[in-house]
DRENKOL-89038 format. One line per field, with one value per residue (C-alpha): x, y, z. Coordinates in Angstrom, 1 decimal, always signed. Each point is the difference from the previous one (the first is absolute). Layout:
BEGIN
x	X_...
y	Y_...
z	Z_...
END
This chain:
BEGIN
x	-5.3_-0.9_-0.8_+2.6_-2.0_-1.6_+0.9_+3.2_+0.2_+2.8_-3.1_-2.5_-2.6_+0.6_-3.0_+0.4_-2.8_+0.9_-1.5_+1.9_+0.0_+3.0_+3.0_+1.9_-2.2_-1.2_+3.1_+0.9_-2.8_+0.5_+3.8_-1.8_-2.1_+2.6_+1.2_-3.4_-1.3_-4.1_-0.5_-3.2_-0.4_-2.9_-1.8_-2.8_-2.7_+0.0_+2.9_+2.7_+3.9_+0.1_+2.9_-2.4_-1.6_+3.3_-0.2_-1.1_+2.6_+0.5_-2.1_-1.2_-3.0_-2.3_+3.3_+2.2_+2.2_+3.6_+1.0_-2.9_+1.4_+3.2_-0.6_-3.0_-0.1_-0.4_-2.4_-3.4_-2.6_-2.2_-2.1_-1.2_-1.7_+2.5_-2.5_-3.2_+0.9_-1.2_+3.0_+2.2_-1.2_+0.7_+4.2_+0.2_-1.7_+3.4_+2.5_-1.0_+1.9_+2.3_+3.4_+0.8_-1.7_+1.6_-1.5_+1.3_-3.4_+0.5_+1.6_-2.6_-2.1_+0.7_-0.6_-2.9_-1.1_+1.0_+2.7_+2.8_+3.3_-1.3_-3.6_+1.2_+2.2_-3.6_-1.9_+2.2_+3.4_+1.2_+0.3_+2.9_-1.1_+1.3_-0.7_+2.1_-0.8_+1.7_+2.3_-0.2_-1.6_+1.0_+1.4_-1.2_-1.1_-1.1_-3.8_+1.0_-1.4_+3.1_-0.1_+3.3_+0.8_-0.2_+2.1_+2.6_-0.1_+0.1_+2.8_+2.5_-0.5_-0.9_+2.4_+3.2_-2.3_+0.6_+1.9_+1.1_-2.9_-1.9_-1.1_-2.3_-1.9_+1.5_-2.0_-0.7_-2.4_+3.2_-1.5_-3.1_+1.7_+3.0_-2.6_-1.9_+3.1_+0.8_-3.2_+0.3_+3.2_-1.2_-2.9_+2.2_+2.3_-2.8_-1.5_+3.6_+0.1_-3.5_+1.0_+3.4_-1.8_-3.4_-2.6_+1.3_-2.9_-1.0_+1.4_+2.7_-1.2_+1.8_-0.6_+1.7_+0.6_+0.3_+2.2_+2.1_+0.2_+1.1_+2.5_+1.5_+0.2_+2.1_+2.3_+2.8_-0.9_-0.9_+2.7_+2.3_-1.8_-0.2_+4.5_+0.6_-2.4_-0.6_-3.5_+1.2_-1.3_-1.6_+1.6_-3.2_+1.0_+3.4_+1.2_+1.6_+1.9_+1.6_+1.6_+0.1_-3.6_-2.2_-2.1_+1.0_-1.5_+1.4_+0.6_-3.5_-1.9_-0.1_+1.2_+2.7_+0.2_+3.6_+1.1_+3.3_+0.4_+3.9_+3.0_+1.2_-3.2_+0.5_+3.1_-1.5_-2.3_+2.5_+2.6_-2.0_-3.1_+0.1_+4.3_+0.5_+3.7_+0.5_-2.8_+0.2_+3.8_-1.7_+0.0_-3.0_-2.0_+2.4_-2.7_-3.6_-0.5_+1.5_-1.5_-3.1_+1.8_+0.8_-2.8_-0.6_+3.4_-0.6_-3.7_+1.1_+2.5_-2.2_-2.9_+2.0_+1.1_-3.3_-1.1_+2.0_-1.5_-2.8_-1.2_+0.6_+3.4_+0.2_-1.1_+1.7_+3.4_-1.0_-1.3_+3.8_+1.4_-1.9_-2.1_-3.4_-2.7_-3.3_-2.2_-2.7_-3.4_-3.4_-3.4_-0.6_+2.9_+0.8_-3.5_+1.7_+3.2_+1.9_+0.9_-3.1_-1.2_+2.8_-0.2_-3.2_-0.7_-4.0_-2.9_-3.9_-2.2_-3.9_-1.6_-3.8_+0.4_+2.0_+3.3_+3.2_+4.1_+1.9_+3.4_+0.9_+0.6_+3.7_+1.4_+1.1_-0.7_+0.8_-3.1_-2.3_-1.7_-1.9_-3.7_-0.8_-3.7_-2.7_-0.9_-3.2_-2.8_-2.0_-1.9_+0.8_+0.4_-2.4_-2.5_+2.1_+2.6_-3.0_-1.5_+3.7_-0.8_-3.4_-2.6_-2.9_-1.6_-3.1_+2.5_+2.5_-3.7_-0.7_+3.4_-0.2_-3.4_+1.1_+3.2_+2.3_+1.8_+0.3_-2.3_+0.3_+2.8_-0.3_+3.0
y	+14.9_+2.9_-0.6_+1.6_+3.1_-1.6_+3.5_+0.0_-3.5_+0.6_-1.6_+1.7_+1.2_-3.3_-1.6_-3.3_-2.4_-3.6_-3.1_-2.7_-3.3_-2.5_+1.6_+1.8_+2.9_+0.6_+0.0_+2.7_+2.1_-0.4_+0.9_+3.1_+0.4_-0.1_+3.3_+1.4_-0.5_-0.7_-3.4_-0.7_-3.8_-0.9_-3.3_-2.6_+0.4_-4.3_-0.1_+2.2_-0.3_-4.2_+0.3_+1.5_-4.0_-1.6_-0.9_+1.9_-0.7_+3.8_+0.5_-3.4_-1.5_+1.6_+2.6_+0.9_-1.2_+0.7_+0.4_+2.7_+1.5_+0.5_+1.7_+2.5_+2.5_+3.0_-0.1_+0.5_-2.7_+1.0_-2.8_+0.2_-2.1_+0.9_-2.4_+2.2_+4.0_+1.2_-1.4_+0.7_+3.9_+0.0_-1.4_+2.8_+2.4_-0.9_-0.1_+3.6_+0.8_-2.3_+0.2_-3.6_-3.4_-2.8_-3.6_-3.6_-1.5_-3.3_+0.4_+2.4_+0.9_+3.6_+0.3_-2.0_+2.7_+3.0_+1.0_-1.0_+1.8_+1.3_+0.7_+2.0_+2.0_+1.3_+0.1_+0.8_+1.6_+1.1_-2.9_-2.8_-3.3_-3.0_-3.5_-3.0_-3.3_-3.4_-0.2_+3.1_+0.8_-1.8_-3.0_-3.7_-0.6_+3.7_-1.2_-2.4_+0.5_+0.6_-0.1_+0.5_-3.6_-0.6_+2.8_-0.8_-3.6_+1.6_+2.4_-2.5_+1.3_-3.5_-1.8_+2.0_-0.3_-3.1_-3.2_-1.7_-2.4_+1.4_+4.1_+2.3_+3.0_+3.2_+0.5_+3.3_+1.2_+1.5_-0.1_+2.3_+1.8_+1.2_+0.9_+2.2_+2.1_+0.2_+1.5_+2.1_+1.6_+0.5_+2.0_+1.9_+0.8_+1.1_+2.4_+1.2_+0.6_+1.8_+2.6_+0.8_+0.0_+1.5_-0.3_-3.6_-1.7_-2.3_-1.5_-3.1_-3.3_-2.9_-3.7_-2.5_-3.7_-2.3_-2.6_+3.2_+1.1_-3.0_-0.7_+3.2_-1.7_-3.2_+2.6_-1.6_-3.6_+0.5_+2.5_-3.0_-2.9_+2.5_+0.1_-3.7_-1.7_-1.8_-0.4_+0.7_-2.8_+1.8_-0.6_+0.7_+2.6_+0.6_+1.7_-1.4_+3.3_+0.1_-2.3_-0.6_+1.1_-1.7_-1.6_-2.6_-1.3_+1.1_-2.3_+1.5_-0.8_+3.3_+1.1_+2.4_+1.5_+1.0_+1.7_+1.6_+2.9_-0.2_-1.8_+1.8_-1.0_-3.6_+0.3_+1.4_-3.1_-2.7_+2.0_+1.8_-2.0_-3.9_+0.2_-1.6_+1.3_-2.5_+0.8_+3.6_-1.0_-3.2_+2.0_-1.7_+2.6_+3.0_+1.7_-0.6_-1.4_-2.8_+0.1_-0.8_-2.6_-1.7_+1.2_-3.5_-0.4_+4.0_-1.0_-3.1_+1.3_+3.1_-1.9_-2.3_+2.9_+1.5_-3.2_+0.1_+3.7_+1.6_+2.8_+3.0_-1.3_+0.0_+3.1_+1.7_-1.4_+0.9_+3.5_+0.5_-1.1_+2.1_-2.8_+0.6_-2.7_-0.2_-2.1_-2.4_+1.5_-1.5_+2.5_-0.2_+0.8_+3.2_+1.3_+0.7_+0.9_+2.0_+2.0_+1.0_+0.5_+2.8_+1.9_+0.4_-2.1_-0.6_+2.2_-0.2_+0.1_-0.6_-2.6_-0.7_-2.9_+2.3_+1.1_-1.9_+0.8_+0.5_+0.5_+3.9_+0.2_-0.7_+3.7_+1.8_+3.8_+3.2_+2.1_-2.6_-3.0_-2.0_+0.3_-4.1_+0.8_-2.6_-3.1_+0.5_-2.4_-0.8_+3.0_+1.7_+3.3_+0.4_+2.2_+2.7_+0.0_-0.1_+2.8_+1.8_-0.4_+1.8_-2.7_+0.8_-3.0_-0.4_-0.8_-2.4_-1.8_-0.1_-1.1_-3.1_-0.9_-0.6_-1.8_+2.3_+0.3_-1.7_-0.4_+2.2_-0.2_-2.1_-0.8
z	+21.9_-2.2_-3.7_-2.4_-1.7_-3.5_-1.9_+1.0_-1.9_-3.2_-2.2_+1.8_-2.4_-2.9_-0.6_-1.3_-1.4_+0.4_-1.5_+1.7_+1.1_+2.0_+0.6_-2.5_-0.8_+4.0_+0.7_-2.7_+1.6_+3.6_-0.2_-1.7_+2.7_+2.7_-1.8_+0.6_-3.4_-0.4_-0.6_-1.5_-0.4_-2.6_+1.0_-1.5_+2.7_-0.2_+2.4_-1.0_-0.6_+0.3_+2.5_+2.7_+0.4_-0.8_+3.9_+3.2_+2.9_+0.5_+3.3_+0.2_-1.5_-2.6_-0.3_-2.5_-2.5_+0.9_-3.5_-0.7_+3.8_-1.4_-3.3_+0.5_+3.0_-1.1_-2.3_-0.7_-1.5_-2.6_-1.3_-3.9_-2.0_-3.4_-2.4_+0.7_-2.4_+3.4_+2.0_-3.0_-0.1_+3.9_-0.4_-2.8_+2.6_+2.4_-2.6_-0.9_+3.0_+0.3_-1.1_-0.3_-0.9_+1.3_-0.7_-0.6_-1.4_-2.4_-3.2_-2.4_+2.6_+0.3_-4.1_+0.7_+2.4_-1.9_+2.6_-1.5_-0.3_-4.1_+1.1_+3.1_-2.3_-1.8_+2.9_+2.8_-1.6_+3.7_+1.4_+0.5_-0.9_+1.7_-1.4_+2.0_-1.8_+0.1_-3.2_-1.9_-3.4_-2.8_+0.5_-0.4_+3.6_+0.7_-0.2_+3.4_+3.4_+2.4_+3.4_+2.4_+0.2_-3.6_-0.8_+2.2_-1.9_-3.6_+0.8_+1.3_+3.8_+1.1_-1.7_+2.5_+3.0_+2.1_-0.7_-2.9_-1.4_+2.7_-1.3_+1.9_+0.0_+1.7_+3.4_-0.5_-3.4_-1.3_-3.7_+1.0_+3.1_-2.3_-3.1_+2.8_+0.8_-3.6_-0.7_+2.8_-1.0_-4.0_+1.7_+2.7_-3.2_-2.4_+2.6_+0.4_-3.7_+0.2_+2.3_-2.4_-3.3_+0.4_-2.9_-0.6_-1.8_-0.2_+3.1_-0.7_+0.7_+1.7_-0.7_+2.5_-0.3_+2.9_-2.6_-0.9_+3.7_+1.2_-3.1_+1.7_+3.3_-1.7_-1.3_+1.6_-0.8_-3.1_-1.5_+2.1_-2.1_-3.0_+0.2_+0.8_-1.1_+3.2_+2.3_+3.5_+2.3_+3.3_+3.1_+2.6_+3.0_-2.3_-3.2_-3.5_+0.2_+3.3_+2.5_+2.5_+0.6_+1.4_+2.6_+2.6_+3.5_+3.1_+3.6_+1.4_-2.7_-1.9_-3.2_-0.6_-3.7_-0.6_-3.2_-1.7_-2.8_-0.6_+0.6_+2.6_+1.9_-0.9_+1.8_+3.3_-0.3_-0.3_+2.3_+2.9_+0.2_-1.0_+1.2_-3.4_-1.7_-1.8_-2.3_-0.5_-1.2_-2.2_-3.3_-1.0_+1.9_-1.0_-2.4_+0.6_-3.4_+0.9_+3.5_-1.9_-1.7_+3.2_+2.4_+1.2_+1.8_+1.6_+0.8_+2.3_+1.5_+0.8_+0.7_+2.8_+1.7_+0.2_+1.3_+2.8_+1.6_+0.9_-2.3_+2.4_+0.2_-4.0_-0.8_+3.1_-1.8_-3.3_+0.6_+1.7_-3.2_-2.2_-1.8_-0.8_+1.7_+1.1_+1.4_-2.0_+1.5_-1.0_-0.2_+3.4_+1.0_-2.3_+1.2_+3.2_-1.1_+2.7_-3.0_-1.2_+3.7_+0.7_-3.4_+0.7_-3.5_+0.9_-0.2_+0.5_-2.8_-0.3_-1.6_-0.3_+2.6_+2.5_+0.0_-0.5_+0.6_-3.5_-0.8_-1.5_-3.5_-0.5_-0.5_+2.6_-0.9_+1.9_+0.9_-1.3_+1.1_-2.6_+0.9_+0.0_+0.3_+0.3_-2.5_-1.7_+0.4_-3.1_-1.4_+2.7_-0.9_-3.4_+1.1_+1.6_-2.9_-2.9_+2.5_-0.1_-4.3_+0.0_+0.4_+2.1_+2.5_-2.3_-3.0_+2.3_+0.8_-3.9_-0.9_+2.9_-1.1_-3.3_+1.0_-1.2_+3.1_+3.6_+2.7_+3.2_+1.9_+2.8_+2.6
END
């Protein structure tokens, strides 16, 4: 396959400087970098971004973490020791051509630094300053580490996941994974606003909270609790809001996930698929508020029926009647998802342990396909990038003698 043209990119020609770690903030930056912006990811020469050894199953033993995988192609590593004024004078060298700072460091750290959003503002007026944190400035747990788990738990996220008396964490890292594309977007929008009002300085900065991301995310719950005063208990593979929706096994062992929007739905359900009149006349189920009410008596008698087919036959019915359903898939089997295989969903991309398939960036967009260029391995790219800034070889030698950046690359 040919590789889309990087200045054709619609960021093509953003530099961004990155001082990340996890999730939330890579992310941030490689959804920048799928648009073709620079992604220059500052790292501590004594192993990097933590997520890189938070495993290493991607191409076996001695690999990479899957984690790290996911959230950094694209990039380029630049390792700098920021406690020696040499490796500080070096991340100021970048961010005089940068025209973003992205980082998500522990609370204080960038003040601690002298990179933060007010000293940036003296020193570097052009450029956008992004600071993601755990719980915001301000309040009386903002000093708090927060990782996605524990955000999830403070935000009430866990507490609607599950079953009653028995709460869980949301598979997916939905607290860092949804800050990421918030950060994304305030960048994508400031950049916008660059280009309409020009001689803007100095340049906005954005500060993102995981807590306050993911209080977003429990809009509905919340704004729900917030009007009736009552904790909605969580129903697993189902919804407090709707019913019937659900989960429920099928005669070949599978899993069939069956869900309705309306009324009018509900009536297909009890009518064309379960042959069940006498229910969609029982004016217990005529609105689905009180479907909800009742979602016990609907989730039997839908869960019987199911019982009693195979789940080709199920969804073949239900797909004829218009009612949305799907099948319960674990990892393994979504990794070869038919689906993915004839939308041509996966890619190659390089790694420093060979390459590996990955899935496209989500958009779809005419004329242009994201770049999805290769994850960085530690340090990787420091001398050619502080070469690109004016250093000379004798001074890179100076600066690694004194510690003040990386060792040589080494794959």
């Amino acid at each position: 396959m040919t590789r889309p043209d990087p200045s054709a990119a619609p960021l093509a020609g953003v530099t961004v400087v990155a001082m990340e770690q996890a999730v939330a903030a890579p992310m941030c930056t490689r959804i920048l970098a799928d648009f073709g912006a620079r992604i220059i990811k500052v790292e501590n020469p004594d192993g990097g971004d933590f997520a890189r050894a938070y495993d290493d199953v991607v191409n076996g033993p001695g690999g990479l973490a899957a984690h790290f995988v996911w959230c950094n192609r694209g990039k380029e590593s630049v390792t700098l020791n920021t406690k020696s004024p040499a490796g500080m004078d070096l991340l100021h060298r970048l961010l005089d051509r940068a025209e973003v700072f992205v980082s998500n460091l522990a609370p204080g750290a960038t003040a601690r630094l002298g990179v933060s959003a007010a000293d940036l503002v003296v020193r570097h007026p052009d450029v956008i300053p992004v600071e993601i944190d755990g719980y915001g400035p301000g309040g009386p747990i903002s000093h708090k580490r927060a990782y996605d788990l524990l955000v999830q738990a403070e935000s009430g996220s866990c507490a609607i996941t599950g079953y009653p008396g028995m709460p869980a964490k949301p598979g997916p890292a939905m607290a860092d994974f949804s800050t990421g594309l918030y950060a994304a977007i305030s960048i994508l929008a400031l950049l916008y606003g660059r280009t309409r009002q020009s001689g803007h300085t100095p340049a906005p900065s954005v500060e993102l909270s995981l807590f306050d991301v993911m209080t977003d995310v429990m809009g509905y719950a919340l704004t729900y609790t917030q009007h009736s005063g009552i904790d909605q208990e969580p129903l697993g593979v189902g919804s407090p809001a709707v019913a019937p929706y659900g989960a429920f096994p099928t005669r070949d062992g599978q899993t069939v996930v069956l869900g309705t929007t309306n009324d009018r739905e509900w009536q297909r359900v009890a009518r064309d698929i379960i042959d069940r009149p006498d229910l969609a006349e029982d004016a217990r189920f005529a609105t689905n508020q009180s479907r909800c009410e009742h979602r016990e008596i609907l989730e039997g008698a839908i869960g019987s029926w199911c019982a009693r087919y195979d789940l080709a036959d199920i969804q073949t019915k239900a797909d004829a009647a218009g009612i949305g359903n799907s099948r319960y898939n674990r990892p393994s089997e979504v990794v070869v998802h038919p689906q993915l295989t004839a939308r041509d969903r996966w890619r190659t991309v390089g790694t420093p342990k060979g390459d590996i398939q990955a899935l496209r960036p989500p958009p779809v967009i005419s004329d242009f396909e994201q770049p999805m260029n290769a994850v960085p391995g530690l340090g990787e790219h420091t001398d050619a990038v502080l070469t690109e800034f004016g250093l000379t070889a004798e001074e890179l030698a100076s600066l690694r003698a004194e510690g003040a950046i990386g060792p040589a690359y080494r794959a």
